[in-house]
C-alpha positions in Angstrom: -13.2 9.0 4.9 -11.2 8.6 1.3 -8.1 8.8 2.7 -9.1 5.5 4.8 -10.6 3.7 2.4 -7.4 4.8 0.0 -5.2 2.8 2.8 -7.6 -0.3 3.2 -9.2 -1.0 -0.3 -6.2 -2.2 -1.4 -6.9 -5.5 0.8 -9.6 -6.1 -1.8 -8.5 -4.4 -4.9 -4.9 -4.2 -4.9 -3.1 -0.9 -6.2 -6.7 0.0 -8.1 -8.7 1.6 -5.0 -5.8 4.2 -3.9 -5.2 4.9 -7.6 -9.2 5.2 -8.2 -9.4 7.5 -5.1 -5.9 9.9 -5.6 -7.1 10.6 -9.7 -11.2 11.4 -8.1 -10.5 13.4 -5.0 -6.6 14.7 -5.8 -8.1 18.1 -6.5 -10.9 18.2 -3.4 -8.5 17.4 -0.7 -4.8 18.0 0.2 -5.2 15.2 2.7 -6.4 12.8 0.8 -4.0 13.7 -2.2 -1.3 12.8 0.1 -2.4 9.6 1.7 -4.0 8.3 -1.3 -0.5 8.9 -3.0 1.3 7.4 -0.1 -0.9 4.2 -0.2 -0.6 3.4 -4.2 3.7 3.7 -3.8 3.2 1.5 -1.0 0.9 -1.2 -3.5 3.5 -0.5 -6.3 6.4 -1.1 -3.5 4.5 -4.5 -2.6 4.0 -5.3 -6.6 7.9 -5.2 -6.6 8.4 -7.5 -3.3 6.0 -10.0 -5.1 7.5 -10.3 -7.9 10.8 -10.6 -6.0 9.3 -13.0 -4.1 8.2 -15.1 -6.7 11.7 -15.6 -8.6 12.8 -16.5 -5.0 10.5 -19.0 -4.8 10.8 -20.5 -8.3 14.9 -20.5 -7.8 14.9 -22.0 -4.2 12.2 -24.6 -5.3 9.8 -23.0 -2.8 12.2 -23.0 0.3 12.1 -19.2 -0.4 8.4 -19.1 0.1 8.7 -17.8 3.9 9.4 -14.2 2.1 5.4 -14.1 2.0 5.3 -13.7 5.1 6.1 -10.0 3.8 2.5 -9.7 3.6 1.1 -9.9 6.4 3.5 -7.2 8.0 1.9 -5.0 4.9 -1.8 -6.1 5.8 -1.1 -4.8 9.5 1.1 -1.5 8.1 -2.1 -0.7 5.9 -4.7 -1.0 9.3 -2.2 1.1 11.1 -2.5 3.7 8.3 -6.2 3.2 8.4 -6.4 4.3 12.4 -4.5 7.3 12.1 -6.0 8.4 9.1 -9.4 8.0 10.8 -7.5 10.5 13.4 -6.8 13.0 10.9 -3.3 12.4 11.2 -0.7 11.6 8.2 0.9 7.8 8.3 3.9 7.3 6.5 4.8 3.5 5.4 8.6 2.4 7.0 9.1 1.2 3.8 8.1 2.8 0.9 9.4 3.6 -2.7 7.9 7.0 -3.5 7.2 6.9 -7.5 4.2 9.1 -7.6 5.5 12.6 -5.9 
């Protein structure tokens, strides 16, 4: 159940529910160590691509502002990590900078 709501509560609350979640329940579950670990690198990856995002969109005078669209492929990467969580499976993001090991 933490592990889904590690990949999902970052809809609401950013990088702060995964992070919340991996520092409570790192030492109950190797499971949800993982996922939750895997779900805040892919919120800090998504901090980067916004801020990317953002000086493309100042320097192209908001032609650049299609790179949002960025987003919604994350919204639907974090339900797909929900479901197979919810199966007891691991999920892997495609793209993922892995900071917290």
């Amino acid at each position: 159940m933490w592990a889904i709501f590690a990949q999902v509560g970052p809809a609401l609350l950013s990088f702060i529910a995964p992070l919340v979640i991996w520092l409570v329940f790192k030492d109950r579950s190797r499971f949800v160590d993982q996922e939750a670990k895997e779900a805040l690198n892919f919120q800090i990856t998504l901090i980067f691509v916004h801020i990317a995002a953002a000086i493309i969109t100042v320097i192209t005078f908001t032609l650049g502002s299609f790179v949002y669209l960025v987003f919604i492929a994350a919204l639907v990467f974090m339900i797909l990590a929900a479901v197979e969580n919810s199966k007891g499976a691991p999920y892997r993001y495609p793209v993922n900078i892995r900071l917290i090991k």
